[in-house]
Legacy VTK file of the C-alpha trace (Angstrom):
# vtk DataFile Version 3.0
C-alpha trace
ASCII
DATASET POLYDATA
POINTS 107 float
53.148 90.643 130.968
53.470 89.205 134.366
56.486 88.669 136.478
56.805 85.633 139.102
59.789 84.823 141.218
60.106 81.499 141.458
63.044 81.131 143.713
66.479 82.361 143.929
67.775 83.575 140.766
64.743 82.075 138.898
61.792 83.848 137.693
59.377 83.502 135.013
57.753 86.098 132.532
54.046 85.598 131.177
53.590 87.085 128.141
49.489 87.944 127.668
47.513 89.006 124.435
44.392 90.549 124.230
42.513 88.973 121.521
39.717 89.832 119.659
37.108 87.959 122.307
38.289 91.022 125.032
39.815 88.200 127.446
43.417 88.030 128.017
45.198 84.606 127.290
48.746 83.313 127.911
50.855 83.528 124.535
53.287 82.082 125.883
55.895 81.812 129.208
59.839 82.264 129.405
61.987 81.328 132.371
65.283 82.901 133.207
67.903 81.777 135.423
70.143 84.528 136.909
69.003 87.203 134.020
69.057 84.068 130.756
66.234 83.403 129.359
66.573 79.155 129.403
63.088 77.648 128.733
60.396 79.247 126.441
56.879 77.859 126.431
54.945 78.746 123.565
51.339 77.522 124.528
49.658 78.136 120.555
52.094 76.173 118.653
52.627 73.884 121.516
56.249 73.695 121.641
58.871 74.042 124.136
62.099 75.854 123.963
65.044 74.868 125.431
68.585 76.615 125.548
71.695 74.358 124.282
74.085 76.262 125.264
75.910 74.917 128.365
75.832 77.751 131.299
76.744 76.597 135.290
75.660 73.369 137.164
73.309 75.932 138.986
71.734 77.062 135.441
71.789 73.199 134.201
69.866 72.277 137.732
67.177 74.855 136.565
66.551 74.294 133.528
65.657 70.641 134.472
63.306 72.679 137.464
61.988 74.786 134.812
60.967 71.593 132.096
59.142 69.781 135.141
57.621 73.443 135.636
55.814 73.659 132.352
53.759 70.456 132.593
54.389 69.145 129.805
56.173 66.533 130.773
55.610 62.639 131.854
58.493 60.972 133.218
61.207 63.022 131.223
59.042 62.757 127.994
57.276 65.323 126.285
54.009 64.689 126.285
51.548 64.312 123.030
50.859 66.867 120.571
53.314 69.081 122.178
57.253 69.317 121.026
60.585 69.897 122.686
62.712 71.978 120.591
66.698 72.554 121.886
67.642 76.020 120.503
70.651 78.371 120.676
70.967 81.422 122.584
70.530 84.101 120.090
67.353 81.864 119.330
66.156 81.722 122.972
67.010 85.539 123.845
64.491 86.534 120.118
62.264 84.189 121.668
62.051 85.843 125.606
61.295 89.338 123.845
57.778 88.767 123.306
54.695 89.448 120.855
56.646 91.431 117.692
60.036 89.807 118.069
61.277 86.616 116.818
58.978 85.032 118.053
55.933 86.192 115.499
58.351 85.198 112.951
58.466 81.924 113.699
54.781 81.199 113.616
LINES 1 108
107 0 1 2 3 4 5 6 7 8 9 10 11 12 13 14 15 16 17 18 19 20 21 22 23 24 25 26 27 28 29 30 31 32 33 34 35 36 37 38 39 40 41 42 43 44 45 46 47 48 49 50 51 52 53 54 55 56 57 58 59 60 61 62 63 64 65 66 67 68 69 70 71 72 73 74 75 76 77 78 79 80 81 82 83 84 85 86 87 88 89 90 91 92 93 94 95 96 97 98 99 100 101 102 103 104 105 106
């Protein structure tokens, strides 16, 4: 797992797995504004998750920062073979927690 700050109140967590060929790979990413997890990247099933609930203008202005972020974007739409899935907040927090949480359920 690697921590970046990104800017002021805005960071990003890389979650890593070893796998079996002994090279580490990005699982997937989450972004937080202030300490909320907003935007969750999930790089194997190629989908993007995005928190509905409705937080400050500040949080709002991020969450569009962090969907330009991910690259998986063109001109506001999601590019192919990737999705853009809105989910709640008890979603998006099971989500941030990494390899064993939610988030292997949902595969």
């Amino acid at each position: 797992m690697q921590l970046t700050n990104i800017g002021k109140n805005k960071a990003m967590i890389t979650h890593k797995v070893w796998h079996e060929s002994k090279e580490f790979t990005t699982d997937f990413d989450v972004y937080f504004s202030y300490s909320q997890p907003v935007v969750v990247v999930d790089w194997n099933k190629r989908t993007v998750y995005k928190n509905d609930t409705r937080y400050s203008n500040t949080t709002s202005r991020h969450v569009k920062e962090f969907l330009r972020l991910t690259n998986r974007f063109d001109d506001g739409i999601i590019i192919d073979r990737w999705q853009l899935m809105n989910v709640d907040e008890v979603t998006i927090n099971e989500l941030s927690q990494g390899p064993g949480g939610q988030h292997a359920r949902l595969q």
